[in-house]
OpenMM code with the backbone's topology and positions (N, CA, C; nanometers):
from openmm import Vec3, app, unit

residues = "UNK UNK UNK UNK UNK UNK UNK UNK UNK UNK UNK UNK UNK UNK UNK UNK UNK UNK UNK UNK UNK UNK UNK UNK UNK UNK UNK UNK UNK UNK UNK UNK UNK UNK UNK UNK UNK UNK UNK UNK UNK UNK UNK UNK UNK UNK UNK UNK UNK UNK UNK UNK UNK UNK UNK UNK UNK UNK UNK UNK UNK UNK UNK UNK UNK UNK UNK UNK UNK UNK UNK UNK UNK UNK UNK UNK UNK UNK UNK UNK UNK UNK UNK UNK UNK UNK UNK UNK UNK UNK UNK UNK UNK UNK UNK UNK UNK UNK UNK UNK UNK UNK UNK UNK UNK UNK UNK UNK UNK UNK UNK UNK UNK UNK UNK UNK UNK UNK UNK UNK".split()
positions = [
    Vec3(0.0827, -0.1196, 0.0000),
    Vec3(0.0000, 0.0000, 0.0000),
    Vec3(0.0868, 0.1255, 0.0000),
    Vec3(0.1982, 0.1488, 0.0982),
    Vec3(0.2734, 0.2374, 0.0601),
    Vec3(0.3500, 0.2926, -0.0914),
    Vec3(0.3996, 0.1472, -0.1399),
    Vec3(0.4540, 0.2065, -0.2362),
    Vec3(0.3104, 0.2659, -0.3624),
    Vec3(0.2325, 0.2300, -0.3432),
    Vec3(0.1155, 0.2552, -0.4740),
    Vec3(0.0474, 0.4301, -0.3892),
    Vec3(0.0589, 0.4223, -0.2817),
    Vec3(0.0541, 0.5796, -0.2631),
    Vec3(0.1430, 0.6513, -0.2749),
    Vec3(0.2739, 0.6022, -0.2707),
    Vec3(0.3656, 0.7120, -0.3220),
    Vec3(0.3604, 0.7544, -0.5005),
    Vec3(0.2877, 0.5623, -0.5593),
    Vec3(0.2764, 0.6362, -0.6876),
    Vec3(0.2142, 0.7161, -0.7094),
    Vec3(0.0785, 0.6677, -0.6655),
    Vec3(-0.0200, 0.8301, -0.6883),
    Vec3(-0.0362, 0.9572, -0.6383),
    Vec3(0.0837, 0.9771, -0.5333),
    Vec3(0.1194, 1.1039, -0.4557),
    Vec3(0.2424, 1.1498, -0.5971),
    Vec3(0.3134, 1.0864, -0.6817),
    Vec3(0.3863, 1.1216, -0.7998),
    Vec3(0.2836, 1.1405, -0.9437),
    Vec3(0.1763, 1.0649, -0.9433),
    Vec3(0.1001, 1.1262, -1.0147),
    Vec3(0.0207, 1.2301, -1.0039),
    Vec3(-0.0103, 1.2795, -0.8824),
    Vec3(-0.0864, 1.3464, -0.8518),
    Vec3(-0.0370, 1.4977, -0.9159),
    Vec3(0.0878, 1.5211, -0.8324),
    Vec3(0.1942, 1.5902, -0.8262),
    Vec3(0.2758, 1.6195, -0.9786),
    Vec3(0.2906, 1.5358, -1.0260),
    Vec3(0.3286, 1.5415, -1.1995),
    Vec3(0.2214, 1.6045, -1.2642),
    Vec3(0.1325, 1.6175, -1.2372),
    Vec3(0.0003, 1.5925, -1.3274),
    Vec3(-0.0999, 1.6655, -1.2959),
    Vec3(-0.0796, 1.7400, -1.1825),
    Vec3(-0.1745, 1.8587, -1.0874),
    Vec3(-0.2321, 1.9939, -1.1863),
    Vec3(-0.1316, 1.9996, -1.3139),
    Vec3(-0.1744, 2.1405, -1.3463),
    Vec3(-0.1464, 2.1621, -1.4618),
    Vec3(-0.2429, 2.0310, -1.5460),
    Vec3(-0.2887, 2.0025, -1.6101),
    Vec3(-0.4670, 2.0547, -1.6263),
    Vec3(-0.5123, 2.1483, -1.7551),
    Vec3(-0.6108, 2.1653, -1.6912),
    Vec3(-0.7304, 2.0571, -1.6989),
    Vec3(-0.8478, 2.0819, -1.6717),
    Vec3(-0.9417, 1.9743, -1.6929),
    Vec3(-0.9300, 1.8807, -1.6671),
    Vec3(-0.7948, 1.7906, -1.6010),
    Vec3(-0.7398, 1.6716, -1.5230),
    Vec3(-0.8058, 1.7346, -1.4176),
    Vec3(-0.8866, 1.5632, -1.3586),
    Vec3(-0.9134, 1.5431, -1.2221),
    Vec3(-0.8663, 1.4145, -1.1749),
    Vec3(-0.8550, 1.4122, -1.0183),
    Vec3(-0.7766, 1.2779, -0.9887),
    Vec3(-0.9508, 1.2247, -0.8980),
    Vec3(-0.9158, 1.0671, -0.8976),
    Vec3(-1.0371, 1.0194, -0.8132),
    Vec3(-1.0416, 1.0888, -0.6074),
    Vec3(-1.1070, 1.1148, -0.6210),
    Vec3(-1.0921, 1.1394, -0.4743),
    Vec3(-1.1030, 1.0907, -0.3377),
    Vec3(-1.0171, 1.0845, -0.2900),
    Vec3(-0.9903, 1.0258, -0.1169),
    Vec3(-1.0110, 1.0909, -0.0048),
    Vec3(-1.1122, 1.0549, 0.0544),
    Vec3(-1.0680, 1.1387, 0.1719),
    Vec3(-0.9692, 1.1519, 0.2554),
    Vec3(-0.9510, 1.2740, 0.3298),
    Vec3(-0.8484, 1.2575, 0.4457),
    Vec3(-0.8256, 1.1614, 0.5126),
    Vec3(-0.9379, 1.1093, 0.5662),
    Vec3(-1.0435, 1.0125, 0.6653),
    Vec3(-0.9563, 0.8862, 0.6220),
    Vec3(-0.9341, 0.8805, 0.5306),
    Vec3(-0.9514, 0.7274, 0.4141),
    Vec3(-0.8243, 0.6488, 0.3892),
    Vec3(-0.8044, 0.5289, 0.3625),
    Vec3(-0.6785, 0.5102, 0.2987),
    Vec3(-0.6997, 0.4172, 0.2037),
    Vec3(-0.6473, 0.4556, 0.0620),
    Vec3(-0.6690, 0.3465, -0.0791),
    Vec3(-0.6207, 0.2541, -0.0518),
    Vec3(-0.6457, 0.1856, -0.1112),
    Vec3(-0.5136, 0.1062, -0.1878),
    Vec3(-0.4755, 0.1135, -0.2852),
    Vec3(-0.5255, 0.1863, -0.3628),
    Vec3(-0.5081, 0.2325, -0.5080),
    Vec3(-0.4774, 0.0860, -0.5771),
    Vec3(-0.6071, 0.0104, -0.5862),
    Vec3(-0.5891, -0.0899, -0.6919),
    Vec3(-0.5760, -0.0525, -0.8254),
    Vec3(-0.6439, 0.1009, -0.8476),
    Vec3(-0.6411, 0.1233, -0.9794),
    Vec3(-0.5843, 0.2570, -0.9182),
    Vec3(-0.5735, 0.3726, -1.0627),
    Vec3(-0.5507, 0.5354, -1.0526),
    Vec3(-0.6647, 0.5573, -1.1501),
    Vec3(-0.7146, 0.6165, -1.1143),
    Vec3(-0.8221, 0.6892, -1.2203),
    Vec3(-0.8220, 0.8313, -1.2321),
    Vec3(-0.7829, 0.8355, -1.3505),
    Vec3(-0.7655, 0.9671, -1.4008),
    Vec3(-0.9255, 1.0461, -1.4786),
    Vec3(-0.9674, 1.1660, -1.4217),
    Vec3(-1.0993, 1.1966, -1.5659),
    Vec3(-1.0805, 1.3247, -1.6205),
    Vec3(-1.0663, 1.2386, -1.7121),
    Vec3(-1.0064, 1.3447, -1.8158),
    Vec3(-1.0676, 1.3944, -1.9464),
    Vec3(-1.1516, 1.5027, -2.0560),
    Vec3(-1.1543, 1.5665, -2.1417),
    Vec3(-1.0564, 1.4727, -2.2285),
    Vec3(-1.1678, 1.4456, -2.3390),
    Vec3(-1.0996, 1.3534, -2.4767),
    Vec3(-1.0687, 1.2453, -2.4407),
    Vec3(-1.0945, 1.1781, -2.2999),
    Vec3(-1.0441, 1.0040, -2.2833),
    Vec3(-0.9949, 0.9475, -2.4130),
    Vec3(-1.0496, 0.9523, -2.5200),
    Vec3(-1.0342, 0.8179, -2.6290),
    Vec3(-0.8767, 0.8741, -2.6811),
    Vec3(-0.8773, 1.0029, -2.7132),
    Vec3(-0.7414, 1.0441, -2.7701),
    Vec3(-0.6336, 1.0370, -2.6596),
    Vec3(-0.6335, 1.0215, -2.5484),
    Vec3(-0.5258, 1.0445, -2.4694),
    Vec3(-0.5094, 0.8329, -2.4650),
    Vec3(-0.6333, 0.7706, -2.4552),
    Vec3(-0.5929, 0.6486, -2.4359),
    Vec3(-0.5436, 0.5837, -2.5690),
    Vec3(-0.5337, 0.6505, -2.6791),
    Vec3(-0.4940, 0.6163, -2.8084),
    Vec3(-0.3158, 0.6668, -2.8397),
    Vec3(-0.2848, 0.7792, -2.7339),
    Vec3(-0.1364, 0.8143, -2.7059),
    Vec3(-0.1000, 0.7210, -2.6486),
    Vec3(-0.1319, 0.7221, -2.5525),
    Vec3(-0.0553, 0.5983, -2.4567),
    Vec3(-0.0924, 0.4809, -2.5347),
    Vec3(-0.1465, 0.4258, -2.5926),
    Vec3(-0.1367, 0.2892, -2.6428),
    Vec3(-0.0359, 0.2851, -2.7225),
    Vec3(0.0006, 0.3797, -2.8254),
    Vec3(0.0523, 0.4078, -2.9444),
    Vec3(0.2203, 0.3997, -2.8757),
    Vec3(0.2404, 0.4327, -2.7450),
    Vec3(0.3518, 0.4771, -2.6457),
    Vec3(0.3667, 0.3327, -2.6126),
    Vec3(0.2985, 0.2234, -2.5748),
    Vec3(0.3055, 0.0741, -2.5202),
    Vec3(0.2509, 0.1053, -2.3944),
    Vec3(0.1664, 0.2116, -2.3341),
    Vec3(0.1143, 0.2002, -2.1984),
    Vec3(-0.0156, 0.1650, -2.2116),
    Vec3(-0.0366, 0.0513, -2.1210),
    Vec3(-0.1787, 0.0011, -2.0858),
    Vec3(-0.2545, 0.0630, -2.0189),
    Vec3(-0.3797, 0.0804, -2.0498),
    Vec3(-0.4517, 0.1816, -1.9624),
    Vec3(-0.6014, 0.0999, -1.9778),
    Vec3(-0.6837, 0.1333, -1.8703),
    Vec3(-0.8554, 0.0334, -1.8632),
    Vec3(-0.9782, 0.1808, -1.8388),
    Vec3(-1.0663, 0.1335, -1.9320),
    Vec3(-1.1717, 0.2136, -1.9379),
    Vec3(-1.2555, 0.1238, -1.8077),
    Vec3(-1.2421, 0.1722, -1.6829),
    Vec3(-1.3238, 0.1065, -1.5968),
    Vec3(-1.4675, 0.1563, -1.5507),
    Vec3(-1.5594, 0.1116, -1.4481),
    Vec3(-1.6738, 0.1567, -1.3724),
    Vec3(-1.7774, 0.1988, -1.4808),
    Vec3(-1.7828, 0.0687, -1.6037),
    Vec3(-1.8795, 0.0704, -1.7008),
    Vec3(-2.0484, 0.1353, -1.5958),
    Vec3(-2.1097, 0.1908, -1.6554),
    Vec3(-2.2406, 0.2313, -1.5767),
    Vec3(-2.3150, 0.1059, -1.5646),
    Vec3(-2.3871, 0.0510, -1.4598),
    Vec3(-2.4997, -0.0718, -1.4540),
    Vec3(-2.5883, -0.0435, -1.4923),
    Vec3(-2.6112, 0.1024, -1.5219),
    Vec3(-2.7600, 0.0892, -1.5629),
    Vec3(-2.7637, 0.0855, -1.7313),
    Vec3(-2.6095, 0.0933, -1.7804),
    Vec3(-2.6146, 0.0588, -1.9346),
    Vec3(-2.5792, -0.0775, -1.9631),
    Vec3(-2.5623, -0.1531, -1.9193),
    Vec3(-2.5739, -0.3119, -1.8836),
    Vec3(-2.7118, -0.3779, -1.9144),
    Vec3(-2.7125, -0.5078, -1.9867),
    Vec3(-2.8790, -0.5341, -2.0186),
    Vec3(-2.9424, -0.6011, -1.8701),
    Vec3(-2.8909, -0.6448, -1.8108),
    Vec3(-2.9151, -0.7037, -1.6947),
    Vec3(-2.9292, -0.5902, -1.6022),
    Vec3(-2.9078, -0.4954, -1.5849),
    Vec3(-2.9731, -0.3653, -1.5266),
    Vec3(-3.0714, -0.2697, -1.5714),
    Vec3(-3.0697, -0.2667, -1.7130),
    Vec3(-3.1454, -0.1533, -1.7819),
    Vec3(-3.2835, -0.1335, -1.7743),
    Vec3(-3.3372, -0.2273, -1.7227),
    Vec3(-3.4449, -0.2631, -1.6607),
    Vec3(-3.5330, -0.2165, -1.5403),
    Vec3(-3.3962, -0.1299, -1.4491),
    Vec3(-3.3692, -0.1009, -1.2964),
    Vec3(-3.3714, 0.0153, -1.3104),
    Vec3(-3.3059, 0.1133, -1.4213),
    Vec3(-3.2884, 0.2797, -1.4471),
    Vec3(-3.4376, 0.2951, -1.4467),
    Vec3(-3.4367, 0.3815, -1.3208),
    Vec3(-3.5659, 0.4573, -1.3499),
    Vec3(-3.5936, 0.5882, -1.3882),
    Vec3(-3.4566, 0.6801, -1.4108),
    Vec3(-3.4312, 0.7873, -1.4995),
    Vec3(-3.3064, 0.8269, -1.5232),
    Vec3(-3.3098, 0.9373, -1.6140),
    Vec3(-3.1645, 0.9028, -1.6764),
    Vec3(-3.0708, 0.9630, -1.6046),
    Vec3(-2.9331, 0.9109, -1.6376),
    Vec3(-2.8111, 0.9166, -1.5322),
    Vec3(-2.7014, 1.0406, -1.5882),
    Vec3(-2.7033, 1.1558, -1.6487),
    Vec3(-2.6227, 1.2097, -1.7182),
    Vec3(-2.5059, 1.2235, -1.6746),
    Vec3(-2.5081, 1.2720, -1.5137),
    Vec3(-2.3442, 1.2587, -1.4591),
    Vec3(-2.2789, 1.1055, -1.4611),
    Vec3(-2.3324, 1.0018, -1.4783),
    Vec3(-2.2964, 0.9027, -1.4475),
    Vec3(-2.2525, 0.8831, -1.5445),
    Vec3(-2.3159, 0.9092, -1.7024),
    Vec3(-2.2032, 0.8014, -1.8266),
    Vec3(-2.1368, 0.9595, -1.8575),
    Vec3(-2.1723, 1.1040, -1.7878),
    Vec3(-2.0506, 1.1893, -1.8219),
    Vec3(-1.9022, 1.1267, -1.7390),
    Vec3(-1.9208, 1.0826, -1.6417),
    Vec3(-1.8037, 1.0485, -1.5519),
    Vec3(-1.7090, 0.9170, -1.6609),
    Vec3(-1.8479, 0.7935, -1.7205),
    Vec3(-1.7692, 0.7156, -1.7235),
    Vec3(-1.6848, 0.7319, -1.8737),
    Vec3(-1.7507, 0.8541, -1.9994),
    Vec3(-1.7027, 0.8982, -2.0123),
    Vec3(-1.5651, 0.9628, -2.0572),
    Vec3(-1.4739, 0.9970, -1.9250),
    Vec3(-1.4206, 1.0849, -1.9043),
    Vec3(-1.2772, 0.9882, -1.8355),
    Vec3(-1.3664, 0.8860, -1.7764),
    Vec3(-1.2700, 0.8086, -1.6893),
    Vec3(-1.1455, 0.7397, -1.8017),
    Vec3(-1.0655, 0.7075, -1.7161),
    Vec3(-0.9256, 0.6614, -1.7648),
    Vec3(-0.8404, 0.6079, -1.6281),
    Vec3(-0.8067, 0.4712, -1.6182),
    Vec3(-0.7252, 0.3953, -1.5539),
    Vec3(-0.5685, 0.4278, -1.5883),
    Vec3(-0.4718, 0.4382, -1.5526),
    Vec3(-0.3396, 0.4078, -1.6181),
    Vec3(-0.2443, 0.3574, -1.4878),
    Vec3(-0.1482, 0.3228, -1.5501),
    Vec3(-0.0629, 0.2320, -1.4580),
    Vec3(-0.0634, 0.2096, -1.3534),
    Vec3(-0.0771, 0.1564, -1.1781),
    Vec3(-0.0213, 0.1011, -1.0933),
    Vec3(-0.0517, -0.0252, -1.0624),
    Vec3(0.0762, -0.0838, -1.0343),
    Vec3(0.1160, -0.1695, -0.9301),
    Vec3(0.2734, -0.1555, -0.8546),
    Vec3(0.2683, -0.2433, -0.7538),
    Vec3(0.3895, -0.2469, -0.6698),
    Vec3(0.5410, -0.2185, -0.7521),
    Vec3(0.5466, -0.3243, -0.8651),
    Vec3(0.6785, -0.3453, -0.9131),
    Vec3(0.6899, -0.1630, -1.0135),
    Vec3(0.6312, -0.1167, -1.0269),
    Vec3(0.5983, -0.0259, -1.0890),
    Vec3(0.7086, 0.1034, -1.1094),
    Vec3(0.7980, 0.1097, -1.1479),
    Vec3(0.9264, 0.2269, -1.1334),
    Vec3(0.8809, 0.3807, -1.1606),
    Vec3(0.9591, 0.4229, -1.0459),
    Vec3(0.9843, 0.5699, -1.1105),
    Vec3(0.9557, 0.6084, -1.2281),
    Vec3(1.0796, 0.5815, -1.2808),
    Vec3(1.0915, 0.5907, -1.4566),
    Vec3(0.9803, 0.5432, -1.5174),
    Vec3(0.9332, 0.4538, -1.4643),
    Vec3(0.7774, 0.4331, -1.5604),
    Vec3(0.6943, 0.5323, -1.5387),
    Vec3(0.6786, 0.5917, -1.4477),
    Vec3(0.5700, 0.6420, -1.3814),
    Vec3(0.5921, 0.7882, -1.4433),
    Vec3(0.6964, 0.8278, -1.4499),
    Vec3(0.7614, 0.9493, -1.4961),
    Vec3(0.7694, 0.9263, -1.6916),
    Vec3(0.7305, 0.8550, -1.7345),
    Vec3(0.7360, 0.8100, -1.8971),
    Vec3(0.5631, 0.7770, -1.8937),
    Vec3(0.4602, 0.7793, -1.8252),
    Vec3(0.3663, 0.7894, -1.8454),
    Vec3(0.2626, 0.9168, -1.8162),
    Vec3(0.3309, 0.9536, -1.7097),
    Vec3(0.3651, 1.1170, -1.7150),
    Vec3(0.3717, 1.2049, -1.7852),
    Vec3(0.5009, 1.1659, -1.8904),
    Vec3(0.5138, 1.2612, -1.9945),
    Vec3(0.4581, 1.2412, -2.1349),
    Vec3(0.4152, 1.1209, -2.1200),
    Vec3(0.2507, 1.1186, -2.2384),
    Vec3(0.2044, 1.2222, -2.1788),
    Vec3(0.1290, 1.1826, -2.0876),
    Vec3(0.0124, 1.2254, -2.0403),
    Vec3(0.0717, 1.4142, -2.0485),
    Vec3(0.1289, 1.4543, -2.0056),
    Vec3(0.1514, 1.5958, -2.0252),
    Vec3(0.1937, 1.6386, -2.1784),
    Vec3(0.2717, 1.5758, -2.2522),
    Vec3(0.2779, 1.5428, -2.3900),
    Vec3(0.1353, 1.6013, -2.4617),
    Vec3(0.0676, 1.4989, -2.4277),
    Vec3(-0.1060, 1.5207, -2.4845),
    Vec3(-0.1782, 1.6384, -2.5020),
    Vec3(-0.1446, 1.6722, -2.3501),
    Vec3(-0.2336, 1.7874, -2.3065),
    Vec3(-0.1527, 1.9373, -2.3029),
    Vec3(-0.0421, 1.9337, -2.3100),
    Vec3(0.0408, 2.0548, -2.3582),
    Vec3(0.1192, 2.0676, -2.4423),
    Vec3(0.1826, 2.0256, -2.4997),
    Vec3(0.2324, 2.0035, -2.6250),
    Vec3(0.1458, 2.0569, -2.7250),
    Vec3(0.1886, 2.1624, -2.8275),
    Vec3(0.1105, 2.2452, -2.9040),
    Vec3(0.0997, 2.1146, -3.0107),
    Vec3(-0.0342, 2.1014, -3.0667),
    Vec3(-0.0113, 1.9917, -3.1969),
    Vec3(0.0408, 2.0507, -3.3371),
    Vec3(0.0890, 1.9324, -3.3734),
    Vec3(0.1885, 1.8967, -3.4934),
    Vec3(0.1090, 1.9904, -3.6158),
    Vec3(0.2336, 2.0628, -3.7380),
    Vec3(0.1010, 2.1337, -3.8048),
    Vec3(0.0672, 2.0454, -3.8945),
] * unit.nanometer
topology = app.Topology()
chain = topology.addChain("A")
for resn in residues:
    res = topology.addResidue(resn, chain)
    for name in ("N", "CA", "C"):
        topology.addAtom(name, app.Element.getBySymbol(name[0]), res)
């Protein structure tokens, strides 16, 4: 658990001021484990199409249940923040074995993307 909060205390921190980046939120109160990092981010598909293109794996997670056929049944009105979130969402790297240098090369996609003036 420590080392996966120090990752996301390095993502956080790499990646803070970036605009329209949001990180998932924890409370004070709280402690992750950060099985995942979830990033929500403006343009998900193009930023997860950098990093693929880069060799970084990244998971579109927390599909909505109520867009599921085995739920759709259950929506009893519509959810707009909910498929805006899912959306928006974006998983990218942690686990334990997980380096610096990785973390810092997924990083600089990710800032790459979003500041980096595009190509003419």
């Amino acid at each position: 658990m420590e080392r996966r909060a120090a990752i996301a205390a390095r993502y956080r921190t790499s990646l803070a001021d970036i605009p329209g980046l949001a990180f998932q939120h924890v409370d004070a109160r709280d402690r992750s484990t950060y099985k995942d990092f979830a990033l929500l981010v403006p343009g998900r598909d193009a930023l997860e199409a950098r990093l693929a293109a880069a060799g970084i794996q990244t998971k579109r997670y927390f599909r909505p249940c109520h867009t599921m056929r085995g739920y759709r049944g259950h929506a009893t009105r519509p959810l707009p923040r909910t498929e805006e979130t899912y959306a928006r969402i974006l998983c990218i790297p942690i686990f334990n074995e997980l380096s610096d240098d990785d973390v810092d090369r997924v990083v600089s996609v990710v800032r790459d993307h979003f500041l980096e003036p595009p190509a003419p």
